[in-house]
N, C-alpha and C positions, 0 to 999 in steps of 0.2 A: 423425447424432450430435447436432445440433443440438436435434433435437426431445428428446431424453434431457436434455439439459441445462435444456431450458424446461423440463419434466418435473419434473426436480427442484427446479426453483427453485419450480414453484409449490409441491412438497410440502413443501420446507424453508419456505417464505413464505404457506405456508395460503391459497396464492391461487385459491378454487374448488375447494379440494380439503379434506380433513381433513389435516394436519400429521402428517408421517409420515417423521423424520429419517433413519430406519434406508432407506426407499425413497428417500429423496434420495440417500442416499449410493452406493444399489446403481445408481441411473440414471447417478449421474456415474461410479463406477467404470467402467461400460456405454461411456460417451462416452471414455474416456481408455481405454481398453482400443480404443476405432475411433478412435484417435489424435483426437483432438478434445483439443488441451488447455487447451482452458478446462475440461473434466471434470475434467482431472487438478488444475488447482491447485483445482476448489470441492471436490474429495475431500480436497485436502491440507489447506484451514483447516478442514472439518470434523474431521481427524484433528489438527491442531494445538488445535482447540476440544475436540475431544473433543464431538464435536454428532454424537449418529445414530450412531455408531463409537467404538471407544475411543482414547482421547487417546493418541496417538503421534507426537511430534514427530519423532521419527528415519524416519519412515513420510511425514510429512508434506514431510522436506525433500527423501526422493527423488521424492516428487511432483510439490514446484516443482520441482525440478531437471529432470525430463523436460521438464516444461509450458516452461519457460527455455532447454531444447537442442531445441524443437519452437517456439521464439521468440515464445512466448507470454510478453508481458515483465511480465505481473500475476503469474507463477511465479517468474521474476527478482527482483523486488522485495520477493516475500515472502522467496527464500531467503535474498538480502541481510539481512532482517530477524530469520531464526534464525541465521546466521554473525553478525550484529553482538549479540546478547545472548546466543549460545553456547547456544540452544534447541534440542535436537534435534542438532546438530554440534557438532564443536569452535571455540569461538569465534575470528572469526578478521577481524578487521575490515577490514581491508584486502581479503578477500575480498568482503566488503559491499559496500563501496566499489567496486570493479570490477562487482559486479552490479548495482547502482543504477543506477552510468554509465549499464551497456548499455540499463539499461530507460527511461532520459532520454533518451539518443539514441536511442531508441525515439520518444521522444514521449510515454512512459508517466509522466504528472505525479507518480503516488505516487514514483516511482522518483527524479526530480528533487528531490522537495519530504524525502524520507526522506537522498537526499544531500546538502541545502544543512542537512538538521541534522547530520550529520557534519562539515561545512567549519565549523560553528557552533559543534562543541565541542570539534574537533580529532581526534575521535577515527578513526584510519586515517589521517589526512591532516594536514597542518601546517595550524593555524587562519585561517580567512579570513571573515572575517564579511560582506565584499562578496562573496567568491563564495556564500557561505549567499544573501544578500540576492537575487543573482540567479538562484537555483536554485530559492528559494521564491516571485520575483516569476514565473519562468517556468512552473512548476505552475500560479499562482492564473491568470497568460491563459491555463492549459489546460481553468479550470473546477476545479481541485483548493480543496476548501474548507480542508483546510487549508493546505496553502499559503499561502494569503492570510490564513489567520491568524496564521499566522509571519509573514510580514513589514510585516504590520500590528505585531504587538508588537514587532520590528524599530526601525518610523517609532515607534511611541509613546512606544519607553523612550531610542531616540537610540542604538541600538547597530550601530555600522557602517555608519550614514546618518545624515543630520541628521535630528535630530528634528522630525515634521512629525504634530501631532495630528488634524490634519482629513484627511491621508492615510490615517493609520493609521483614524481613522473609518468611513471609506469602505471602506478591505480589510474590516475586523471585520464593514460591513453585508456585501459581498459574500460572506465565510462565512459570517455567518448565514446568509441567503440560500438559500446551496449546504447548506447542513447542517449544518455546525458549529456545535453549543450553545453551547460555550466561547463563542464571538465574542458572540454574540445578548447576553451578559452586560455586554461588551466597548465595545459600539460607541455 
C-alpha cells in the first residue's frame, strides 16, 4: 500500500510523471481501501480541496476520521480542524480540542501547534496564552514551521511571555527556514 501512496504523490506532485489528480486520488483510495491511512487522509484533503475529486467535506471528514481511529494522527488533526470551523461536521470545538490533544500526545506537531492556537484564543477551552506558548514552542522542536512562527510572534509582541526581539528573530528564521513565507517577511 505504500507503494500506491508514493504513486500518488508523484502523480499529485508531477514528480516524473505527468500530473494526473484524478490517479492520485484513485491510488490513495487503493491505499485506504488496504487500510494504509496515510491513503485515507491524502484522499480526504484532496476531497476537502476538491483536487482530482470533487469537493466533499462531509466525505473528507470520514476519511480523517478512519485515518484517526487507524491512529494515524495527520487524520486527527485535520478532523480537529473541520469540527473546529464546522467544515464538513457540525461545528464542535471542544471536539477539536480532544483531537488535537490526541494528535500532540502523539507527537504529531501540526496537532500541538493547531492546539496551542486554541489555548490562544480560548476557543473550546479557557484562555491560556502560556499553555498556547508552550504548545507552539513544542511543535517548533518538532520541526513544525509554524509553530515557530507563532511563538516567535508570541516573543515579539510580548503576549504571554516577556517580550524578547532577538528570540522571536530567531523562531521567524527557523520558519523561514522550515517553510513558512510569513516568517521569511518576519525575521
Amino acid at each position: 500500500m505504500q507503494g500506491c501512496i508514493s504513486l500518488g504523490e508523484m502523480y499529485q506532485d508531477s514528480v516524473g510523471v505527468a500530473p494526473d489528480l484524478a490517479r492520485a486520488a484513485g491510488l490513495y483510495r487503493q491505499a485506504c481501501e488496504g487500510d494504509a491511512m496515510q491513503g485515507c487522509t491524502e484522499l480526504g484533503v484532496m476531497h476537502q480541496q476538491g483536487e482530482g475529486v470533487t469537493q466533499d467535506l462531509a466525505r473528507a471528514a470520514v476519511l480523517y476520521q478512519q485515518a484517526c481511529e487507524g491512529e494515524f494522527m495527520e487524520g486527527c488533526s485535520h478532523l480537529g480542524g473541520l469540527y473546529s470551523t464546522g467544515a464538513g461536521v457540525a461545528q464542535d470545538v471542544v471536539r477539536a480540542v480532544d483531537l488535537y490533544q490526541q494528535a500532540c500526545d502523539s507527537a504529531y506537531a501540526e496537532g500541538c501547534s493547531n492546539l496551542g492556537a486554541l489555548y490562544a484564543t480560548g476557543a473550546g477551552v479557557t484562555q491560556d496564552i502560556a499553555r498556547a506558548a508552550e504548545l507552539y514552542q513544542q511543535s517548533c522542536n518538532q520541526q513544525y514551521a509554524e509553530g515557530c512562527f507563532r511563538i516567535g510572534d508570541l516573543y515579539a509582541n510580548g503576549t504571554g511571555v516577556n517580550r524578547d526581539l532577538g528570540r522571536a528573530a530567531r523562531l521567524f528564521r527557523r520558519a523561514c527556514r522550515l517553510g513558512y513565507e510569513d516568517a521569511c517577511r518576519r525575521e
